[in-house]
PASEBA-1860 file (N, C-alpha, C; in nm, 3 decimals):
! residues 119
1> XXXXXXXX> -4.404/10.952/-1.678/-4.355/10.820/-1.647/-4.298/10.752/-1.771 ~ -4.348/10.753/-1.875/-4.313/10.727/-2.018/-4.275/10.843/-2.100 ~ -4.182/10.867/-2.141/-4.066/10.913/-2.218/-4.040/10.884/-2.330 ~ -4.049/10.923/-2.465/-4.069/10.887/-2.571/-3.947/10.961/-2.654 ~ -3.844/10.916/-2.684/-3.766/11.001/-2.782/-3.679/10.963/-2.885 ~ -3.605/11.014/-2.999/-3.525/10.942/-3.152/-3.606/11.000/-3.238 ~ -3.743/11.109/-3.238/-3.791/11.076/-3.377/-3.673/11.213/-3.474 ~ -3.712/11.249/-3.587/-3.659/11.329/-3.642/-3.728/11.320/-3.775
9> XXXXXXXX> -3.622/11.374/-3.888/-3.649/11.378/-3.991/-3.521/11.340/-4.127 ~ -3.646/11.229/-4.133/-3.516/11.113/-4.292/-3.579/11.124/-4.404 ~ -3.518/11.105/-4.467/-3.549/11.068/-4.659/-3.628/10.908/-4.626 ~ -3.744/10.879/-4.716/-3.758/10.759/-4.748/-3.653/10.661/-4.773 ~ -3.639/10.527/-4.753/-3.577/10.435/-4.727/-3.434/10.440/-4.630 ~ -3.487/10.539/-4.556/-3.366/10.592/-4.445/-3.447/10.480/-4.299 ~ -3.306/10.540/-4.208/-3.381/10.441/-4.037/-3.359/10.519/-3.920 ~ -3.418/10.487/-3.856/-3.451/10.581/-3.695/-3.459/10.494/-3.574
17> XXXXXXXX> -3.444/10.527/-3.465/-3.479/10.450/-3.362/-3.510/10.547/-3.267 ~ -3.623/10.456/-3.251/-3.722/10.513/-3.114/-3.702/10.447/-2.952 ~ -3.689/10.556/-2.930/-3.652/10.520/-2.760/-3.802/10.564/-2.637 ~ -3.777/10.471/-2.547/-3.860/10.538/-2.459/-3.866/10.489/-2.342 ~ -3.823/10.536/-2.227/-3.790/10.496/-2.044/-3.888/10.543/-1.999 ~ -3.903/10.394/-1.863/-4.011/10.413/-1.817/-3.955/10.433/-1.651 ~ -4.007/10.486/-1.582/-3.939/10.588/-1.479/-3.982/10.530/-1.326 ~ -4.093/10.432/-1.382/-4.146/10.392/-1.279/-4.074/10.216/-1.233
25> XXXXXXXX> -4.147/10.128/-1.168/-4.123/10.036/-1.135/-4.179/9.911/-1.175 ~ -4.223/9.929/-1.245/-4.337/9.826/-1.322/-4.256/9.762/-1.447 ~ -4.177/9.828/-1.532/-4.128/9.828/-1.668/-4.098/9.648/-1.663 ~ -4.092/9.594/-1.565/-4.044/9.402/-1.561/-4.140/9.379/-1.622 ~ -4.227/9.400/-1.548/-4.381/9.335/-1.534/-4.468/9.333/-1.669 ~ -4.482/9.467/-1.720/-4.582/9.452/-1.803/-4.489/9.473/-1.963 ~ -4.600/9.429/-2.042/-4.569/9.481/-2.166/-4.549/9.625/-2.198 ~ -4.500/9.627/-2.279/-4.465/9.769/-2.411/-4.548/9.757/-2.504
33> XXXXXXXX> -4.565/9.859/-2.578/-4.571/9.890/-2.739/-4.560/10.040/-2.748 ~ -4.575/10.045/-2.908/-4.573/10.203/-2.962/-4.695/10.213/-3.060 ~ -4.747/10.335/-3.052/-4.894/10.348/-3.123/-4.829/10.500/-3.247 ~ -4.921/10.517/-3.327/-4.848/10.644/-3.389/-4.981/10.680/-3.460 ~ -4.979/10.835/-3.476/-5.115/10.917/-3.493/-5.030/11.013/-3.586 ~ -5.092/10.989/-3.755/-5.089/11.022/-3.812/-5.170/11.210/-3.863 ~ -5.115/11.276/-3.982/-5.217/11.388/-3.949/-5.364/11.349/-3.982 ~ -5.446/11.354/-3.912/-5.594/11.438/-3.943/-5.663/11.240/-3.909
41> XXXXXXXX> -5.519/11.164/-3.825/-5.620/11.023/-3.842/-5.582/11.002/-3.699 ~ -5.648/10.886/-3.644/-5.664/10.881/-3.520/-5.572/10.801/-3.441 ~ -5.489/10.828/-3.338/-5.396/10.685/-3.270/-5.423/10.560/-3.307 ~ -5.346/10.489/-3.369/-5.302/10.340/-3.396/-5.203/10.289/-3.365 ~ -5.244/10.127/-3.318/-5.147/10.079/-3.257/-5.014/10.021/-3.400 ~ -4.907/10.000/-3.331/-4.790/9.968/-3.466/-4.715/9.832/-3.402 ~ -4.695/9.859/-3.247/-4.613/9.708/-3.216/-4.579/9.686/-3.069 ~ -4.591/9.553/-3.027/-4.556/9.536/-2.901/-4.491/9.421/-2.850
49> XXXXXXXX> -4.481/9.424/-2.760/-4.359/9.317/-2.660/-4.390/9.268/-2.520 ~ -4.374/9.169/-2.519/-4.441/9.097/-2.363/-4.302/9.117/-2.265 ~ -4.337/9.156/-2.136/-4.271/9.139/-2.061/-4.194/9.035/-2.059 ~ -4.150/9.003/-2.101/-4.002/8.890/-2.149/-3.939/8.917/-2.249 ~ -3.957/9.050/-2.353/-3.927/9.060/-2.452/-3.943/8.902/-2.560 ~ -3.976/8.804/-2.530/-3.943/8.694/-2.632/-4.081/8.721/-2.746 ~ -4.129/8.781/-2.707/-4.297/8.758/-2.773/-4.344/8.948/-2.849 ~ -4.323/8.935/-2.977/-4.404/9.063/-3.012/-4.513/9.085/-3.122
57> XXXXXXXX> -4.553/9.149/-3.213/-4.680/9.169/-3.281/-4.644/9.312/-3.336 ~ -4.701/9.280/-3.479/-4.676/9.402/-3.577/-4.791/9.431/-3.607 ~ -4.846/9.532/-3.693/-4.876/9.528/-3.798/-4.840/9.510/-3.900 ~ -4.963/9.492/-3.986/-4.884/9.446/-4.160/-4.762/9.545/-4.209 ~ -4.832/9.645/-4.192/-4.768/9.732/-4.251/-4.573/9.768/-4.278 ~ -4.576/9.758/-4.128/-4.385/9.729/-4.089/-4.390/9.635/-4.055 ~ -4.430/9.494/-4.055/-4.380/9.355/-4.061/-4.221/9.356/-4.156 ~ -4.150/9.326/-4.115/-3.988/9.304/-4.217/-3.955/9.445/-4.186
65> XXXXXXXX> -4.014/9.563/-4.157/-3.908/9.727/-4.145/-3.874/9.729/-4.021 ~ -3.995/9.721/-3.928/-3.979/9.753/-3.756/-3.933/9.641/-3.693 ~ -3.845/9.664/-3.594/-3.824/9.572/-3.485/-3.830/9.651/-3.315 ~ -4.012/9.587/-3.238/-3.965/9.660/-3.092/-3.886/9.550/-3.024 ~ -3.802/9.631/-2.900/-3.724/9.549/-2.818/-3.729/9.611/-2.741 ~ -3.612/9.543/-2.613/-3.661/9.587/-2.476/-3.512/9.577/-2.404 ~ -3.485/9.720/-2.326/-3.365/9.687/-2.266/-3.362/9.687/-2.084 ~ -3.375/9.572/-1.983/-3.405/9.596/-1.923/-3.365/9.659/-1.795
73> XXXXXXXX> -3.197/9.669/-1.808/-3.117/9.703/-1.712/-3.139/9.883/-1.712 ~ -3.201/9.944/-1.875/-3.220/10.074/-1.848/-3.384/10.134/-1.856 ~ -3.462/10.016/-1.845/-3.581/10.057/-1.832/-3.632/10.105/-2.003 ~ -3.569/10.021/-2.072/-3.607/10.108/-2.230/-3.682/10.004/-2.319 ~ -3.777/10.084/-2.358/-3.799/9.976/-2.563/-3.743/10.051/-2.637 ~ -3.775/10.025/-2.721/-3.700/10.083/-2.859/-3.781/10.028/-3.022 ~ -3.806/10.112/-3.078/-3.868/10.074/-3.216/-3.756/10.128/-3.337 ~ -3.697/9.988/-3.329/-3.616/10.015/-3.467/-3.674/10.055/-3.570
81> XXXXXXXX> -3.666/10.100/-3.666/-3.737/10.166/-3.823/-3.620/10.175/-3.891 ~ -3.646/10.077/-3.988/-3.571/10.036/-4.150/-3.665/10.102/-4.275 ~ -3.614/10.124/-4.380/-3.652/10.154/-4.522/-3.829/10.230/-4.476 ~ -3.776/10.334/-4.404/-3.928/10.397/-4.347/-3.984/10.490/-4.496 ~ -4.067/10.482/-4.468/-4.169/10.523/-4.593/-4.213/10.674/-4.614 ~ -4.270/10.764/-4.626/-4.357/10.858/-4.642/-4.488/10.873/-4.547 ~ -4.549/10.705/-4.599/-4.650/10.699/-4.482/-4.655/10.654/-4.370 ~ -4.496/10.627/-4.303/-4.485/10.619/-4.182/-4.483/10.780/-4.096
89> XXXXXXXX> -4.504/10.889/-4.164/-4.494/10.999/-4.067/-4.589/11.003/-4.020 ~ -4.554/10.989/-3.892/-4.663/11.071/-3.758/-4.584/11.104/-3.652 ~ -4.687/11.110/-3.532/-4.672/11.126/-3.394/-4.619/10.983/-3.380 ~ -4.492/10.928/-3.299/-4.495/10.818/-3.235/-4.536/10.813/-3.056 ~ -4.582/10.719/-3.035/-4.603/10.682/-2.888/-4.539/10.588/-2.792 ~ -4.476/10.620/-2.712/-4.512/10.453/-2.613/-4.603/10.459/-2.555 ~ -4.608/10.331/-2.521/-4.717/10.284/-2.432/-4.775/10.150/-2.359 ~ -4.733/10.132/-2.201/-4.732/10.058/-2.155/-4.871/9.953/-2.104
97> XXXXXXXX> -4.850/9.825/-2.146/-4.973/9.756/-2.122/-4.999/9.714/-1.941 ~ -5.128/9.682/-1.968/-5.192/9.648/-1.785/-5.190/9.509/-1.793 ~ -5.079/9.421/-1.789/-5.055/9.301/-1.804/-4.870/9.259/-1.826 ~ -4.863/9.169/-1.886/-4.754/9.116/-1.947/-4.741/9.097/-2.064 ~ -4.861/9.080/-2.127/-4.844/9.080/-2.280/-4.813/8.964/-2.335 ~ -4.847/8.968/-2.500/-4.835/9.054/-2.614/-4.920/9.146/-2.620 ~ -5.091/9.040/-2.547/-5.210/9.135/-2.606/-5.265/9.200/-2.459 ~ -5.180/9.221/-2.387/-5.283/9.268/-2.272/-5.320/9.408/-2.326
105> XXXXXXXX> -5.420/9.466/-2.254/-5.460/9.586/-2.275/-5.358/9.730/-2.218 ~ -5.373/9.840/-2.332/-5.274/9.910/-2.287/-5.326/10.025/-2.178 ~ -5.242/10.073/-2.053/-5.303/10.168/-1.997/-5.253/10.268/-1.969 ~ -5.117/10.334/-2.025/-5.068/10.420/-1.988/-4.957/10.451/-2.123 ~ -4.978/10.624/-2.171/-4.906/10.659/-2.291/-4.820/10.790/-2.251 ~ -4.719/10.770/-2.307/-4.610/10.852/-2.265/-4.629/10.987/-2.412 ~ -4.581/11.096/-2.346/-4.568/11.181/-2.482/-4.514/11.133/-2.586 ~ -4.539/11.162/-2.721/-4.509/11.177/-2.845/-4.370/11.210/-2.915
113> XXXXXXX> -4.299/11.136/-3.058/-4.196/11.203/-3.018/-4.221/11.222/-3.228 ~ -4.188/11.317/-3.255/-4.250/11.351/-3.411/-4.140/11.279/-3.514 ~ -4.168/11.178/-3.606/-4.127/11.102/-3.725/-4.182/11.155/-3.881 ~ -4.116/11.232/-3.928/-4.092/11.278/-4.018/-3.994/11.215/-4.187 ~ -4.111/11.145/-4.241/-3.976/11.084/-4.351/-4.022/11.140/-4.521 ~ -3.953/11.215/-4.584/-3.963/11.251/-4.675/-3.967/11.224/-4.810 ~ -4.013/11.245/-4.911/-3.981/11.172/-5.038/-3.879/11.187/-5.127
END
């Protein structure tokens, strides 16, 4: 139902965008975000968006690099990535919340799509 895809492989202070369609019928309704699982550490959340897109939440970390958004005529978010780092490589995720958001709880994660940034 969630579809996750864009990752690849950049040089540090390079950019990517993450895509991910949701297949079902819900995508109005609830919130988004993207979580990312680093090697040998456990899924963490990175950013999300309320069903209105007007409303989202970072972490510290990509506060000023990432921007999620939301496109709704094709069912998509998207996690922009600016001046990505080294320690941004992981697994990325979507993943749709059981609400509207910012903070509703999330209940459903789409496959992985691999972010790779080099030094």
């Amino acid at each position: 139902q969630l579809q996750a895809y864009g990752g690849g492989l950049v040089q540090a202070g390079g950019s990517l965008r993450l895509s991910c369609s949701e297949s079902g019928r819900t995508f109005w309704i609830n919130g988004m975000g993207w979580f990312r699982q680093a090697p040998g550490k456990e899924r963490s959340f990175v950013a999300a968006v309320d069903s209105s897109g007007r409303s989202t939440r970072y972490i510290d970390s990509v506060k000023g690099r990432f921007t999620i958004s939301r496109e709704y005529n094709k069912n998509t978010v998207y996690l922009q990535m600016n001046s990505l780092k080294p320690e941004d490589t992981a697994v990325y995720y979507c993943a749709q919340m059981d609400g509207s958001g910012p903070n509703s709880p999330f209940k459903f994660w789409g496959q992985g799509t691999q972010v790779t940034v080099s030094s």
